[in-house]
Structures are given as structure tokens and as C-alpha cells.
C-alpha positions, 0 to 999 in steps of 0.5 A: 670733741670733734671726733665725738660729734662725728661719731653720734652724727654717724649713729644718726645716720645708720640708724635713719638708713636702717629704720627706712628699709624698703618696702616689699612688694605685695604686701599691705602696709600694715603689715610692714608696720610693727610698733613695739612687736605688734602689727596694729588693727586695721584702719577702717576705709574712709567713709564714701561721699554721697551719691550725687542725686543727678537731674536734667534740664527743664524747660518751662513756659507760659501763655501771657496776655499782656495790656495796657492803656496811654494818652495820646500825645497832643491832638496830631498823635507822638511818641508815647509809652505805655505800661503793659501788665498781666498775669502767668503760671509757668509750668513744665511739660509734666505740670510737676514744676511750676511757678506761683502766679507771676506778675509780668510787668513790662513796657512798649514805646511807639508812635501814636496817631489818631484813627491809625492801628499800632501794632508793636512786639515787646520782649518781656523778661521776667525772673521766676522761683519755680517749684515741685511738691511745694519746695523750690528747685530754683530761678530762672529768666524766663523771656520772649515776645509779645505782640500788642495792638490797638486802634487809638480813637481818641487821646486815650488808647489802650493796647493788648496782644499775647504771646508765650514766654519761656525759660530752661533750668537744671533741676535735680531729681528728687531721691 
């Protein structure tokens, strides 16, 4: 019995050796392959990935003007906040990437005295969907300052400056 399992393990093995002959160089594997005296069609190349569309880097801004109006903290003047808001479409340089009508709501802490000019800078951010032939290519923070100014003359004040506002983002090419 043992001789007989030594025997086919033996069969086995040759007939492992024989069927994984090497390879010759410079030919192609299908013509090394034969099923059955055939040599089989061949494979067809794998299909290619889509072209990556490319794009760039695109710099967006806008000019916001920014106001605002408070109470002054008891006759002697405090500390007080005020709400800014205001209104901004930002748009690149071509004017092909642009942004629906963006409300830009922030707001400033100073200290208020009667009959004494306050000026102070806000650092407004604001998140924008931007867009080129009416579809969105993306969102961005846009951020920067505004400088805002008033004179309170009585226990109310208002306060209202300007400055621009700007971001950057990657935008593929269209085709």
C-alpha cells in the first residue's frame, strides 16, 4: 500500500513539472497557451480610464459694505455689540465663476462713548457656492476685513465701513 501512494504522489509531481515548463522569451502569452491544440482568440485590451478633465485654482472676491446700528450702554458710553450685515456677489476675474447674492452677516464689539468716533476692523467669513454657466463647481470660505466707523451722538448709533472679501478654489475645466 505504501509503495502504491509513493507511486501516484510521484505521477503527481512529474506531471506538475512537465505542465509548468518555462516560458520562451519574446513571445506572447497566448501563444504559449494551447487548450486542447488550439491557441485561443485574443484577449481584448482593458478599456482606458477617462481623461482627467484638469483645472486650476481660482481666486474669487467681492467689494462688501457692511452696517450696523446699537444702543449705547447707559448715558457715560460702555462696551456694546453691534450686528453688521450687507449684501455681495463674488465673482472671478473673468466674471465666468460667480456666486448668487450672498448675505454677509457678522458682528463688531467696541467701546462706545457719547460724542467720541469709534472705529473698528471686522474679519467677516462667510461660506459661498459658486458657479459657472449656471451649475455649481464648488464652495468656498471667503474671508477678510472690513473697516466700520461711526460717530455716537446719542444712545443710539449706527456704524458702517467697507472692505472686500476673498477666497480661492480649484475649479475643473469644463470639457
Amino acid at each position: 500500500m505504501k509503495k502504491f501512494f509513493l507511486t501516484a504522489l510521484c505521477s503527481f509531481l512529474g506531471a506538475g513539472l512537465y505542465a509548468a515548463e518555462p516560458a520562451f522569451p519574446g513571445t506572447s502569452f497566448s501563444k504559449q497557451l494551447v487548450i486542447n491544440g488550439e491557441v485561443p482568440a485574443a484577449v481584448p485590451a482593458a478599456s482606458r480610464p477617462a481623461r482627467a478633465k484638469g483645472g486650476q485654482y481660482v481666486q474669487v472676491s467681492a467689494y462688501v459694505t457692511l452696517n450696523g446700528s446699537g444702543w449705547m450702554p447707559g448715558n457715560a458710553g460702555g462696551f456694546t455689540t453691534v450686528t453688521l450685515t450687507g449684501w455681495a456677489t463674488f465673482r472671478d476675474s473673468t466674471g465666468q465663476i460667480t456666486s448668487n447674492s450672498t448675505y454677509i452677516n457678522t458682528s463688531v464689539s467696541a467701546w462706545v462713548r457719547p460724542n467720541q468716533y469709534v472705529f473698528q476692523t471686522v474679519n467677516p467669513g462667510v461660506f459661498v457656492t459658486l458657479y459657472r454657466n449656471g451649475r455649481s463647481v464648488g464652495s468656498v470660505n471667503v474671508a477678510g476685513s472690513v473697516s466700520v466707523s461711526g460717530w455716537p451722538t446719542s444712545g443710539y448709533f449706527s456704524l458702517s465701513g467697507s472692505g472686500t472679501l476673498s477666497g480661492s478654489l480649484y475649479v475643473e475645466n469644463e470639457n
